[in-house]
C-alpha positions as CSV (number, residue, x, y, z in Angstrom):
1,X,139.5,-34.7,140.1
2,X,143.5,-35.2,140.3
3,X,146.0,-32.7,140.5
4,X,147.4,-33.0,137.1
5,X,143.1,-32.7,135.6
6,X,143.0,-29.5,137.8
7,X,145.6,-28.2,136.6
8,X,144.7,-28.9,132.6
9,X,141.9,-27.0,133.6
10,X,143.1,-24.0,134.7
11,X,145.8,-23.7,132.1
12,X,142.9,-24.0,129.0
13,X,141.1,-21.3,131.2
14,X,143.8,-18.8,131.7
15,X,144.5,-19.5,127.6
16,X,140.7,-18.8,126.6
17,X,141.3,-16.1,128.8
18,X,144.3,-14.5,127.3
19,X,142.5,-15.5,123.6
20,X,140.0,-13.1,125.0
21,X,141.7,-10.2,126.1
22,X,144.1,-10.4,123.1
23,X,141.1,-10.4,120.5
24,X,139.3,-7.7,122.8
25,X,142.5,-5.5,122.1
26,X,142.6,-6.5,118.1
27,X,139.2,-4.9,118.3
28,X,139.9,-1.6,120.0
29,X,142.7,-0.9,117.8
30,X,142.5,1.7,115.3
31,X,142.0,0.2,112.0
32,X,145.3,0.4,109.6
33,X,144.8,2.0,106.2
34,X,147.5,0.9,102.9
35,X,146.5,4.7,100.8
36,X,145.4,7.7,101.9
37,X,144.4,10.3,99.8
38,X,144.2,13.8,101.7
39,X,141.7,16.1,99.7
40,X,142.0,20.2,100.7
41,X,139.2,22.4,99.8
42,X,141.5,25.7,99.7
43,X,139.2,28.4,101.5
44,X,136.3,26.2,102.2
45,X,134.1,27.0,104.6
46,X,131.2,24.9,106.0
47,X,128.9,27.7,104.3
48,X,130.8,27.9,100.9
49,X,128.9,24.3,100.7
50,X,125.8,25.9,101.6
51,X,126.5,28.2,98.6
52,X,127.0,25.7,96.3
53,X,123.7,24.3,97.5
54,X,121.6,27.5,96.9
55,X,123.7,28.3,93.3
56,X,121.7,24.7,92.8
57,X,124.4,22.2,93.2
58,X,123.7,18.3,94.7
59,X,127.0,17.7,97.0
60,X,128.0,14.1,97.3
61,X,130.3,15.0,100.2
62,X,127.9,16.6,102.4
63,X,125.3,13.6,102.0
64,X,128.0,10.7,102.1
65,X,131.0,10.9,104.8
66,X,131.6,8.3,107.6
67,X,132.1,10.8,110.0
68,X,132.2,14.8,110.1
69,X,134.0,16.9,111.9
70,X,135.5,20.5,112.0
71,X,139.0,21.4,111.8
72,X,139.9,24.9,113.7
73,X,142.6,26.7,112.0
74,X,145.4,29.7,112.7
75,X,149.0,30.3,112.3
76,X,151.2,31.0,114.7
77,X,152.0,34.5,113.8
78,X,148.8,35.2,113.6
79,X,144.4,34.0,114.9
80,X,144.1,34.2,111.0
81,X,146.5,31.7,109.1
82,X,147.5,32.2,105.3
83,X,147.5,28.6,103.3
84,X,151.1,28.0,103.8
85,X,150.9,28.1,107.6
86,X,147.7,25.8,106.7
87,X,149.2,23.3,104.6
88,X,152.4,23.0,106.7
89,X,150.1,22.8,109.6
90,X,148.1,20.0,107.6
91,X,151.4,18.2,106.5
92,X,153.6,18.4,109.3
93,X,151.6,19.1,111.9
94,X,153.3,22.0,113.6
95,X,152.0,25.4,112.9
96,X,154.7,28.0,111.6
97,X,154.4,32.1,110.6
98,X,151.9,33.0,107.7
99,X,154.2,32.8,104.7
100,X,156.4,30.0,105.4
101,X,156.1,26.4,104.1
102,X,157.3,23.5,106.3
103,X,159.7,25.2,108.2
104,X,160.2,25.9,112.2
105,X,159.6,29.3,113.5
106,X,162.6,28.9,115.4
107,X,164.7,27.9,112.7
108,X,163.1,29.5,109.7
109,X,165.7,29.4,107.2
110,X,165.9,25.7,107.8
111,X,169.4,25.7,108.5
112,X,169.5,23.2,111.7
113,X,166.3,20.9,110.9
114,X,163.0,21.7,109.5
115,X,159.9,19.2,110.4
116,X,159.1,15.9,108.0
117,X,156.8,16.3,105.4
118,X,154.0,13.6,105.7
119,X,155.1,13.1,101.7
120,X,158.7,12.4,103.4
121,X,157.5,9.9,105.4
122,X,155.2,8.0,102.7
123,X,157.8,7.8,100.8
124,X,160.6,6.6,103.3
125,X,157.5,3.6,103.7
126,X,158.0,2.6,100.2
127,X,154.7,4.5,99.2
128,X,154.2,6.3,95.9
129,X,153.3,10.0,96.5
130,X,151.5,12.1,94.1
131,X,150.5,15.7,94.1
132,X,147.3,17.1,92.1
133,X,146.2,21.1,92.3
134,X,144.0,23.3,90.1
135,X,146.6,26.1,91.5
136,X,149.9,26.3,90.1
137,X,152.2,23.6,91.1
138,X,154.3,26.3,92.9
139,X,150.9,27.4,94.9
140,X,151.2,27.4,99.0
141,X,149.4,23.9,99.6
142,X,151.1,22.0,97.0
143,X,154.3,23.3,97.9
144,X,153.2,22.7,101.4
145,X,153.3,18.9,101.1
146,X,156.8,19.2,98.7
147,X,159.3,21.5,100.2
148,X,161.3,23.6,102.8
149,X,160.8,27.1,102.1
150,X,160.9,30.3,104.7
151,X,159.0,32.3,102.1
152,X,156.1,31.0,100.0
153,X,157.3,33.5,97.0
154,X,160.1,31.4,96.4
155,X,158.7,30.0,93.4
156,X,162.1,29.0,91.5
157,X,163.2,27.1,94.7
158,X,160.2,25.8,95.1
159,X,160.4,24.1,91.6
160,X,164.0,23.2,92.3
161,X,163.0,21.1,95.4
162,X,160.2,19.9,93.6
163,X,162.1,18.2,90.6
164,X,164.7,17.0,92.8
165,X,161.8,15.3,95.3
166,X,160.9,11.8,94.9
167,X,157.6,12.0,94.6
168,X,156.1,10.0,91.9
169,X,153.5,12.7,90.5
170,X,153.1,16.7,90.4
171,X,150.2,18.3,88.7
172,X,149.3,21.6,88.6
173,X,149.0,25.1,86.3
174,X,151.6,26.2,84.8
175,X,154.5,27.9,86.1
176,X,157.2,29.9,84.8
177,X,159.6,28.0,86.7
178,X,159.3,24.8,85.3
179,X,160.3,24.6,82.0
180,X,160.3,21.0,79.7
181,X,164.1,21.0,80.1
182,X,164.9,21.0,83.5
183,X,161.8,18.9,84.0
184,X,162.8,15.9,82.6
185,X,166.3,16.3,83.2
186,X,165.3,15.7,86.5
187,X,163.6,12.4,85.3
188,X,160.2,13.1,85.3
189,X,157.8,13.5,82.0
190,X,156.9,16.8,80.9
191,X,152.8,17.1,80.5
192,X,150.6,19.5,79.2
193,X,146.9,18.5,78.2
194,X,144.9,15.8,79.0
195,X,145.9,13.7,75.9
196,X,149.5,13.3,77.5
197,X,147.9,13.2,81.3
198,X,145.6,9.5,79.5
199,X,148.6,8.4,77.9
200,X,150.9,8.1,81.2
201,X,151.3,4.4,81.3
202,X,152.7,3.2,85.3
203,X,156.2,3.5,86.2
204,X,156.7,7.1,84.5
205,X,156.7,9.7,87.1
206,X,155.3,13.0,85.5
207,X,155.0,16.7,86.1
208,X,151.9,18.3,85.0
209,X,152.0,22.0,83.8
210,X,148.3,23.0,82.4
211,X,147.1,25.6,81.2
212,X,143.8,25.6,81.4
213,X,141.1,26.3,84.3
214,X,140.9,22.9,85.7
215,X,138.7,23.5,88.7
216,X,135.4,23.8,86.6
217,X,132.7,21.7,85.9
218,X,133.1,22.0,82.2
219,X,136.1,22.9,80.6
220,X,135.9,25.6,78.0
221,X,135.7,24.2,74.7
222,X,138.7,24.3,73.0
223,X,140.9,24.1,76.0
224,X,143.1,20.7,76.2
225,X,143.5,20.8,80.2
226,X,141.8,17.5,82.4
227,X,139.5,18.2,84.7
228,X,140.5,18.0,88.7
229,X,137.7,15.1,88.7
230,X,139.9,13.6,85.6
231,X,142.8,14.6,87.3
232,X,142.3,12.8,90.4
233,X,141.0,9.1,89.2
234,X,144.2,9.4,86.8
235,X,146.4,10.0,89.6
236,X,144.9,6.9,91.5
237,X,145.1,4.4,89.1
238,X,148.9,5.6,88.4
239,X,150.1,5.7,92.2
240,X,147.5,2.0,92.7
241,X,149.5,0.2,89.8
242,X,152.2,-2.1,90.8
243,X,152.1,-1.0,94.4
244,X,152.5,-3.4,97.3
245,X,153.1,-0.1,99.8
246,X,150.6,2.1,99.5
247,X,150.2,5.3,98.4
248,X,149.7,9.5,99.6
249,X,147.7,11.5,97.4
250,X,146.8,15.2,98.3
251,X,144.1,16.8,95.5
252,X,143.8,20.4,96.2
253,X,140.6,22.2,94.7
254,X,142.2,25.2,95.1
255,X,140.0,28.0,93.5
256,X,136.8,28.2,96.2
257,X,139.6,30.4,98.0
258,X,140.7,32.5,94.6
259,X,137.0,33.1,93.7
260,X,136.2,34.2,97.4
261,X,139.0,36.7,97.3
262,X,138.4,40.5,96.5
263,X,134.9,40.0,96.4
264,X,134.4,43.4,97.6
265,X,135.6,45.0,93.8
266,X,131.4,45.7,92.9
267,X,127.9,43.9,92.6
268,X,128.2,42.8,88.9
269,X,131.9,41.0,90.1
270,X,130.4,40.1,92.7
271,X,127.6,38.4,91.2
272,X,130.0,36.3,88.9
273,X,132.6,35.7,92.1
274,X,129.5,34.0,93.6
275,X,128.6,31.4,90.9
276,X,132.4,30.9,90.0
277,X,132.9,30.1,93.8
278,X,130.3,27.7,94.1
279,X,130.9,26.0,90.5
280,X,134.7,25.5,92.0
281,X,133.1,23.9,95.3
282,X,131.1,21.3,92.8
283,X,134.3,20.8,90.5
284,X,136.1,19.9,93.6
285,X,133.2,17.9,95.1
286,X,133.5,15.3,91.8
287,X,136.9,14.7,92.5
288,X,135.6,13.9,96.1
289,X,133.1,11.6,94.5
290,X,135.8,9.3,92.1
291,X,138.3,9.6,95.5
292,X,135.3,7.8,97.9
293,X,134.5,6.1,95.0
294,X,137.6,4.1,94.6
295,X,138.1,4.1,98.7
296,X,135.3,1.7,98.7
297,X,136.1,-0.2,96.4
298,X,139.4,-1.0,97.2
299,X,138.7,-1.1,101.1
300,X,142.3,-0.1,102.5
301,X,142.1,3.6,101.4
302,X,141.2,6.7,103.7
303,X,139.4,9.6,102.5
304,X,140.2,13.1,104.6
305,X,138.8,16.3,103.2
306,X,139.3,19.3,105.2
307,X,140.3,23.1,104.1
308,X,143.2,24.9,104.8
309,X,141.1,28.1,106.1
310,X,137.8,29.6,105.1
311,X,137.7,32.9,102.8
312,X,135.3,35.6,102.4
313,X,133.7,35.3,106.0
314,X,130.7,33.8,104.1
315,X,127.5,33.5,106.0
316,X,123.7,33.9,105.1
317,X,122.5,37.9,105.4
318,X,118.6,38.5,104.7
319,X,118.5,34.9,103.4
320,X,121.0,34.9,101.2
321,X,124.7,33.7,101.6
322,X,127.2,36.5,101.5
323,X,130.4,37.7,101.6
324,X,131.6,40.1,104.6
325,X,135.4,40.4,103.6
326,X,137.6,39.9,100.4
327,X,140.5,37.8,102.1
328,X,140.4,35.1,105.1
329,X,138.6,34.1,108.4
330,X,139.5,32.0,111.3
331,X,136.4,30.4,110.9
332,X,136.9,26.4,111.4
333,X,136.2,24.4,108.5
334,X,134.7,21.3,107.4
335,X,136.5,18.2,108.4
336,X,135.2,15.2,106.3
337,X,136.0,11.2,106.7
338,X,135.3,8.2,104.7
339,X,136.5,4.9,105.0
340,X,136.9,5.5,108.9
341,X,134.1,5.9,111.3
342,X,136.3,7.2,114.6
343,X,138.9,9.3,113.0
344,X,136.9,12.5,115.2
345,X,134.1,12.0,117.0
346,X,130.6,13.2,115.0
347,X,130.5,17.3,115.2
348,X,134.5,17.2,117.1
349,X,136.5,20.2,116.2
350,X,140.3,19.8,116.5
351,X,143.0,21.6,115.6
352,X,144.1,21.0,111.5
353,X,147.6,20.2,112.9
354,X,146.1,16.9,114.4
355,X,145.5,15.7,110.8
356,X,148.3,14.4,109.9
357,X,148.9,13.1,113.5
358,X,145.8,10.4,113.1
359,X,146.4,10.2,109.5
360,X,150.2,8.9,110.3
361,X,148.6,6.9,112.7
362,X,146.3,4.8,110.7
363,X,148.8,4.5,108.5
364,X,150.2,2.4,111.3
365,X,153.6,4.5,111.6
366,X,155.9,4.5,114.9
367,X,155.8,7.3,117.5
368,X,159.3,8.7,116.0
369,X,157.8,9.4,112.9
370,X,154.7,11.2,114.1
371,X,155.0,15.1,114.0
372,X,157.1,15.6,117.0
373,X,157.9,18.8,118.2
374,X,155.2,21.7,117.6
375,X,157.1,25.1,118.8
376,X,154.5,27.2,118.8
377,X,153.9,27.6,122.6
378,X,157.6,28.7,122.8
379,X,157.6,30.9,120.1
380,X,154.4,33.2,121.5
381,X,157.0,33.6,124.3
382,X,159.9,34.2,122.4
383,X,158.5,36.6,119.7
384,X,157.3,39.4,122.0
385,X,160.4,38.9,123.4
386,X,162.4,39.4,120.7
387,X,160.8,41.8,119.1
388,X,160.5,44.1,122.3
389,X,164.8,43.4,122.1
390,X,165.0,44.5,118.7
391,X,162.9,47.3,119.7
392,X,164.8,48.6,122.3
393,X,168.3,48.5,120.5
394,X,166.9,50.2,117.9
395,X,166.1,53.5,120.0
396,X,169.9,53.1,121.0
397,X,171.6,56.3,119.3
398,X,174.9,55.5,117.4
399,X,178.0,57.3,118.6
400,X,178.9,60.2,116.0
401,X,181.8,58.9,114.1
């Protein structure tokens, strides 16, 4: 064999080679994903879906997910976190003080910088965002993927960053902040039952203010207000239409936490909290369902459903699932996947502000536009700190005048 053979040889074997190697790496990569739709159980627990199981209710996400996982949850004020340290801890992935919504500890007013909303990021990708809640639209998690606020009670400025947000779609209750007016003077349509939520035709970006308990199974009859199942595929088809970048969708089934709560006030309550809770766990389950439904359909959408924190420290006593408190745990919480088989590892539990790390990374986003900086380590040095300062000066007597 010549010189010049040998050598056509080697070079087609070092190509094959490098063919190899480069289609061995396509196939380790993390598969991309064009939507995302984030669902959040608000106070779900892994046992309130036991619950809704024993109150005789067939869950499609416990029988149907890729993968499942558990997401542990605090804030960093405190081992039990409120839902706006969860939702900015689902959003920006940082975690923050109970009570404030997207803001660093460090800089809680948000006067220096504040960390990106995923919502922020979708939208500087060219993808349409959309919001959808059974709370009102000024509620902790919705507000937690929509604005900058030290202090979730902030509800007018939380409708004030909302309407001047670009995000294509807010629904939610009704709140006292949002009035017609100001809503489409900031270019959005103003709806209010379900007969204006069917007529949205693509290309309108709408506020929704209901009235009605949307979280149910079955509306009350008389009451014009979609359900969240309703709510959701409505959403989807607006935010699909048209749309060559994508979209972010978070769906927040947000009354399994406000039918937990208090649940200490007597047995007859009690008794109705119960069924109320676990009828709010199926309500949000069919929204799963038309979500996953769609996902595999379409093939380029992720599913993630997780919880913000569980409520009501809800486990079975003498056979029977029961509450032990009227407000929140630090238990971890169910962390669901479709649509991805190795976004956790089966039964992994990691921390809820690694969400919207992997989500931003399947998304296929740069390492600049990842959640960056978590301060939270700092600040469990600094608080003490300062508060052992303020402390101290404040035992410091005043000169008499």
């Amino acid at each position: 064999m010549n010189t010049k053979r040998i050598l056509s040889v080697l070079l087609a074997l070092v190509l094959a080679l490098s063919a190899f190697g480069v289609a061995a790496q396509a196939e380790n990569q993390p598969k991309k994903f064009k939507n995302v739709i984030m669902m959040i159980g608000d106070g779900m627990g892994e046992n309130h879906l036991e619950l809704a199981k024993e109150q005789g209710y067939k869950l499609f996400m416990d029988a149907n997910c890729d993968v499942r996982g558990q997401s542990r949850t605090r804030s960093l004020s405190d081992s039990v976190t409120d839902s706006a340290a969860g939702a900015t801890a689902l959003s920006c992935g940082v975690r923050n003080t109970n009570g404030a919504l997207c803001t660093y500890s460090v800089d809680p007013f948000g006067i220096f910088f504040v960390p990106r909303i995923i919502t922020e990021n979708a939208i500087s990708h060219g993808m349409k965002t959309g919001i959808v809640t059974s709370d009102s639209t000024t509620g902790a998690t919705p507000a937690g993927y929509s604005v900058h606020v030290y202090d979730r009670g902030e509800s007018e400025q939380i409708t004030k960053q909302q309407l001047a947000s670009k995000i294509y779609l807010i629904w939610g209750a009704k709140t006292d902040t949002a009035d017609k007016d100001a809503v489409e003077a900031a270019g959005f349509t103003y709806i209010e039952t379900k007969a204006d939520m069917d007529a949205l035709k693509p290309g309108s970006r709408s506020f929704g203010q209901f009235s009605g308990d949307t979280w149910r199974t079955k509306m009350p009859e008389g009451d014009a207000s979609p359900k969240l199942v309703e709510m959701t595929v409505k959403a989807i088809e607006l935010l699909n239409s048209d749309n060559e970048n994508g979209f972010f969708l978070m769906v927040e089934g947000a009354h399994i936490d406000k039918n937990s709560h208090r649940t200490e006030d007597g047995v007859a309550h009690f008794d109705a909290k119960v069924a109320d809770a676990a009828n709010a766990v199926k309500g949000f389950d069919d929204a799963i369902k038309a979500a996953v439904k769609f996902a595999r359909a379409d093939g380029e959408t992720l599913v993630v459903v997780t919880a913000d924190h569980e409520t009501g420290d809800l486990y079975p006593e003498n056979g029977v699932y029961t509450y032990h408190s009227g407000s929140h745990s630090g238990a971890n919480v169910p962390l669901l996947v479709y649509g991805c088989s190795d976004f956790v590892s089966p039964g992994e539990a990691i921390d809820n502000k690694q969400v919207p790390v992997r989500i931003a990374e399947r998304l296929g986003w740069d390492e600049a536009e990842l959640p960056a900086m978590d301060l939270g380590i700092v600040m469990r040095v600094l608080v003490p700190l300062l508060n052992a300062l303020t402390n101290s000066l404040k035992t410091i007597e005043r000169p008499a005048a």
